[in-house]
C-alpha positions, 0 to 999 in steps of 0.5 A, a space after each residue: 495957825 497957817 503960815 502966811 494966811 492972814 499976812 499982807 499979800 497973800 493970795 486968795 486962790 493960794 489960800 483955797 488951794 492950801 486949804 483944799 490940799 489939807 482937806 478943808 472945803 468951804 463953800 457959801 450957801 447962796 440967797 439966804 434970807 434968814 437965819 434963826 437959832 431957837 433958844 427955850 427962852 429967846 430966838 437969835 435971828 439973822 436977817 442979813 446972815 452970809 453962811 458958809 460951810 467948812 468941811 474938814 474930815 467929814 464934819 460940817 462946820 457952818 458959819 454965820 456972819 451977819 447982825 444978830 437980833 434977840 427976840 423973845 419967845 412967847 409960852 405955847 399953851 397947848 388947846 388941850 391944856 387950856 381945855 383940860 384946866 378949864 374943865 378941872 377948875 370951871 372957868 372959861 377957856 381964856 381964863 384958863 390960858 392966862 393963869 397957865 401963861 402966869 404957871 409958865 405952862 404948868 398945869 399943876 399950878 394953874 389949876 391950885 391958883 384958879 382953884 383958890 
């Protein structure tokens, strides 16, 4: 890609230099504690993340070297759904939070299968 990066012996100072000259900049963002990338179905979180951000033409470019750890997102109900399929179907409200937990959040079916 860049002749003479990535060889034996090349400079690091030059390095930067040829990158500058080309209008590429990197910089490390400093004390990062965590990095977390949220998915609908799972997050992806660095907790020992080196970030840095290269800026070649106006665009950021940010780069994460660390351990990834995949966790799984648990299903938000909102209170106002849980209380809106307990007063359709006259259950509790604990009920009515586990069976749209089982509808993944759909209130539609939480309300036929407690209905039945």
């Amino acid at each position: 890609m860049f002749p003479g990066i990535g060889g034996r012996g090349m400079n690091p100072a030059k390095v930067k230099q040829m990158m500058k000259q080309m209008g590429i900049n990197i910089t490390e963002i400093n004390d990062v504690e965590q990095v977390i990338i949220r998915t609908v179905d799972r997050d992806i979180v660095f907790n020992d993340a080196n970030v840095s951000i290269m800026n070649a033409q106006g665009t950021d470019t940010y780069q994460i070297v660390g351990t990834p750890e995949e966790v799984a997102r648990e299903l938000q109900i909102p209170d106002d759904d849980v209380r809106l399929v307990a007063e359709q179907t006259g259950v509790s409200e604990d009920q009515a939070r586990d069976a749209l937990k089982d509808a993944n959040g759909d209130l539609a079916e939480a309300i036929l299968a407690l209905s039945s």
